[in-house]
C-alpha positions in Angstrom: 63.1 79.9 131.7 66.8 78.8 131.7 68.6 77.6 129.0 71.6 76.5 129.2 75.1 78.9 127.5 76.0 75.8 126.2 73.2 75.1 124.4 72.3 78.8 123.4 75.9 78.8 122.0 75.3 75.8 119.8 72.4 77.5 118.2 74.2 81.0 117.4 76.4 78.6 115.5 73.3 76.7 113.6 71.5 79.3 113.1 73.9 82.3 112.4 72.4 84.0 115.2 74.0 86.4 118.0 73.4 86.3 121.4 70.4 87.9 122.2 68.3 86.6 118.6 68.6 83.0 120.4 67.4 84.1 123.7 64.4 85.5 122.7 63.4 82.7 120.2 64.0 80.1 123.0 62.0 82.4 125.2 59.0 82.7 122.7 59.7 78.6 121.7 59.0 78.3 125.7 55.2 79.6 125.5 54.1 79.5 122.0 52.8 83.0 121.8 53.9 86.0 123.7 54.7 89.8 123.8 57.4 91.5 123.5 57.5 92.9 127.1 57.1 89.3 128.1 60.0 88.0 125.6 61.9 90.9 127.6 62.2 89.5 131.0 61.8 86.0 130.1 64.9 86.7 128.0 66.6 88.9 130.6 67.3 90.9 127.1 67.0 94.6 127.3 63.2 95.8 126.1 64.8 98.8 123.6 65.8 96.1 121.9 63.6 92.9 122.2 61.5 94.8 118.9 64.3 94.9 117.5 65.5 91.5 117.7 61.8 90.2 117.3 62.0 92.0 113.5 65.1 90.6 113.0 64.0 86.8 113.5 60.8 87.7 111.8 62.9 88.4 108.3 64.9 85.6 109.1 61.9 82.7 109.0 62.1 82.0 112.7 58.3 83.6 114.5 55.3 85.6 112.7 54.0 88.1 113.8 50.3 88.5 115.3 47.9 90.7 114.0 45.9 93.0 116.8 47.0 94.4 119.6 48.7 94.1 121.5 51.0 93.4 119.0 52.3 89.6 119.8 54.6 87.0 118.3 53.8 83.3 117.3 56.9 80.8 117.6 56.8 78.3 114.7 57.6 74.1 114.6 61.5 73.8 114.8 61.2 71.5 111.7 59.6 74.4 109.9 62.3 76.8 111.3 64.8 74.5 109.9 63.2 74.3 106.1 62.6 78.2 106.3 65.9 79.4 107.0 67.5 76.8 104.3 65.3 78.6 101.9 66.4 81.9 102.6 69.8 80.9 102.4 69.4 79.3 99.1 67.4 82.9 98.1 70.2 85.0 99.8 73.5 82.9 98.6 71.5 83.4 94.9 71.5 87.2 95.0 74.5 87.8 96.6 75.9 85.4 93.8 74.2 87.4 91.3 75.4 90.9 92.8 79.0 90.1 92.7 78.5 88.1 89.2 77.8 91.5 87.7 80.5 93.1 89.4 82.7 91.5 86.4 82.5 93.9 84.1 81.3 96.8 86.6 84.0 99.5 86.9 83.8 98.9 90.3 85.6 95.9 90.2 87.9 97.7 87.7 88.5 100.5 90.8 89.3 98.1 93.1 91.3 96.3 90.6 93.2 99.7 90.3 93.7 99.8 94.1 95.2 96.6 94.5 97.8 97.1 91.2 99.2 100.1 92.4 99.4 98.9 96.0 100.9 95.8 95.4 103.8 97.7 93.4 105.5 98.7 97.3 105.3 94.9 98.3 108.2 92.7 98.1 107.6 89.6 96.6 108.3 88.1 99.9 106.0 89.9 102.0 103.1 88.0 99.9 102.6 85.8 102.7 99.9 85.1 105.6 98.1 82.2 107.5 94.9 80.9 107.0 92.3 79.3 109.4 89.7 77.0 109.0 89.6 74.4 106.3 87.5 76.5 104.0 89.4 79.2 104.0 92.4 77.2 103.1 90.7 75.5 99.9 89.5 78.6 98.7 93.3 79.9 98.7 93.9 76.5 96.9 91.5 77.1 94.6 92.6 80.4 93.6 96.7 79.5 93.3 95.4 76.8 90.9 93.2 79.3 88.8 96.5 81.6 89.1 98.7 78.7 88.0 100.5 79.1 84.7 103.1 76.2 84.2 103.3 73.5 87.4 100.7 72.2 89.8 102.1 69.9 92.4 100.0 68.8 95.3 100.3 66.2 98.6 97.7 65.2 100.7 96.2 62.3 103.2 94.0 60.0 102.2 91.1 61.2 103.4 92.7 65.1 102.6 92.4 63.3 98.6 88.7 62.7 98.7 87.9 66.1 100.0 89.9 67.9 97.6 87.9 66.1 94.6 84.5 68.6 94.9 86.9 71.9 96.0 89.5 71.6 93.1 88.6 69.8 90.2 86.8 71.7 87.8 89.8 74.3 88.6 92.5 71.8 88.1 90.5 71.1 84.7 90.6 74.7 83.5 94.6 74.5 84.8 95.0 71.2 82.5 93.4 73.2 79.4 95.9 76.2 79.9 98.7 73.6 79.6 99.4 73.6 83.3 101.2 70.2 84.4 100.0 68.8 87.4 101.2 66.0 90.4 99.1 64.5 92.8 100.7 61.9 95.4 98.7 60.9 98.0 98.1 57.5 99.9 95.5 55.9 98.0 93.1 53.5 99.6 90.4 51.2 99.0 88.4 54.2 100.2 89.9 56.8 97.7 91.1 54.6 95.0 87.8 56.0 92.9 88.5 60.0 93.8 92.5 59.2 92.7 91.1 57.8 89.3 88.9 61.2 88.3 92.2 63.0 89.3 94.0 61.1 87.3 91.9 63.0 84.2 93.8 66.2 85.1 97.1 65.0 86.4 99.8 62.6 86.8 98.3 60.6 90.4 101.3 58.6 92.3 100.5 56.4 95.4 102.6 57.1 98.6 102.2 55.4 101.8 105.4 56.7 103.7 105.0 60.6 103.4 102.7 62.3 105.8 102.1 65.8 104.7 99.8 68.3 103.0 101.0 71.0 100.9 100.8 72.5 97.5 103.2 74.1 95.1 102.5 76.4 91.8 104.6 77.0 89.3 107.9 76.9 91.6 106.8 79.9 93.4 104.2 80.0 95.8 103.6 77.4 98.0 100.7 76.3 101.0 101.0 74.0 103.4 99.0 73.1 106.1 100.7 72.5 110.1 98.4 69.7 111.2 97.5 66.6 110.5 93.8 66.5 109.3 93.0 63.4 111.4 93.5 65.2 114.7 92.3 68.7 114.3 88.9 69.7 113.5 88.4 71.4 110.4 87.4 74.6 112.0 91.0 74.4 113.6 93.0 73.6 110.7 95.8 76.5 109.6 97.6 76.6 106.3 100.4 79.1 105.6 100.6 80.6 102.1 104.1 81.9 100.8 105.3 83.8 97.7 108.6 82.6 98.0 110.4 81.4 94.5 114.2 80.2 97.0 112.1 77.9 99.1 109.5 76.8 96.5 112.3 75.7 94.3 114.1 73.8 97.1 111.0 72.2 97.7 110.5 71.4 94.5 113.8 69.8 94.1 113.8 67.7 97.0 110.2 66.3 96.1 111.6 65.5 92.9 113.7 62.7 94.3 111.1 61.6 96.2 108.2 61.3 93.0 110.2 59.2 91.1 109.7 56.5 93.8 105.7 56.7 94.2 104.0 53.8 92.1 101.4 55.4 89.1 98.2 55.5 89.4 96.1 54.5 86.6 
């Protein structure tokens, strides 16, 4: 059997799978039912540790196992490999969820609260910096300087950088709004958008600009994000933000932006 790298590459991504777990379950997909010293060299993956792997994709939803001997594997409908593994990722995410709910009010989280406190005592304010890659990671860091925020929120974005930020940051920018946090948005609004800028404008002061291309966010005139590419030409798996504790820059930022608000038409 010969698949393609290509395509066994595009399943360790789908799937979550490493290199040899999608050999052997296209190997066992390729005759319905086999072995494991079959899967082996139809894999071309080692035999110590086609059991292994066969275990592994077992717990995971992909084949079942045979009873009798010798022991053999049964490869299951795609379709039903698909719904399986989205359960067990709803079941996993769930527990995992639950795990580090409870951490809360553990004293582990107090330990490692400890660790960080007495660390970050050594650390110039301007060292607090770092990039980020991938879009995910780069809301989540969002998300967590506008849980952090204590007095100013002020965020650019694209168009299409608006709509996406709507799911990712608004029940946060609520909780911000509650605290008494004051919050800008500017953004190009669009007949595609025009909705998504209306919910913001429950949290924040929304202002419609058409000439500034950028994406970056500043909190309370002292960190700042902002992200080097523009999100119509780089996929999100691509995209790098740059986080800075800086309060000089922040504020010169700040200023300049300033001038610039007070020409972006309200949005209400």
């Amino acid at each position: 059997m010969i698949v393609k790298e290509e395509f066994l590459s595009r399943l360790r991504k789908i799937f979550d799978l490493n290199l040899y777990e999608v050999k052997v379950w296209t190997a066992l997909l390729s005759r319905g039912t086999s072995t494991a010293g079959e899967l082996s060299s139809i894999s071309d993956v080692p035999r110590s540790r086609t059991y292994d792997i066969l275990e592994s994709l077992e717990k995971k939803g992909f084949i079942v196992m045979k009873l009798g001997k010798p022991i053999q594997f049964v490869a299951l409908k795609p379709e039903e490999v698909i719904e399986r593994v989205k359960k067990n990722l709803v079941v996993n995410a769930k527990e995992k969820s639950k795990r580090l709910e409870k951490l809360k009010g553990d004293e582990v989280l107090e330990e490692l609260t400890t660790i960080f406190s007495d660390g970050i005592k050594y650390i110039e304010p301007s060292d607090l910096s770092g990039a980020l890659k991938s879009r995910q990671n780069i809301y989540n860091h969002l998300d967590m300087l506008v849980r952090e925020a204590q007095k100013t929120i002020t965020l650019v974005t694209t168009a299409d950088g608006l709509s996406r930020k709507l799911e990712v940051l608004l029940p946060s920018l609520e909780k911000a709004k509650k605290r008494g946090v004051k919050i800008r948005i500017a953004a190009p609004i669009t007949a595609d958008n025009k909705k998504v800028a209306k919910d913001f404008t429950k949290v924040g002061e929304v202002r419609n600009v058409q000439d500034l291309n950028a994406r970056f966010m500043l909190v309370d005139s002292e960190q700042m994000m902002f992200m080097l590419l523009n999100d119509d030409e780089v996929h999100p798996t691509y995209d790098i933000g740059i986080w800075l504790n800086t309060e000089f820059f922040a504020q010169a930022l700040e200023s300049l932006f300033e001038i610039a608000w007070k020409n972006f038409k309200v949005v209400k």
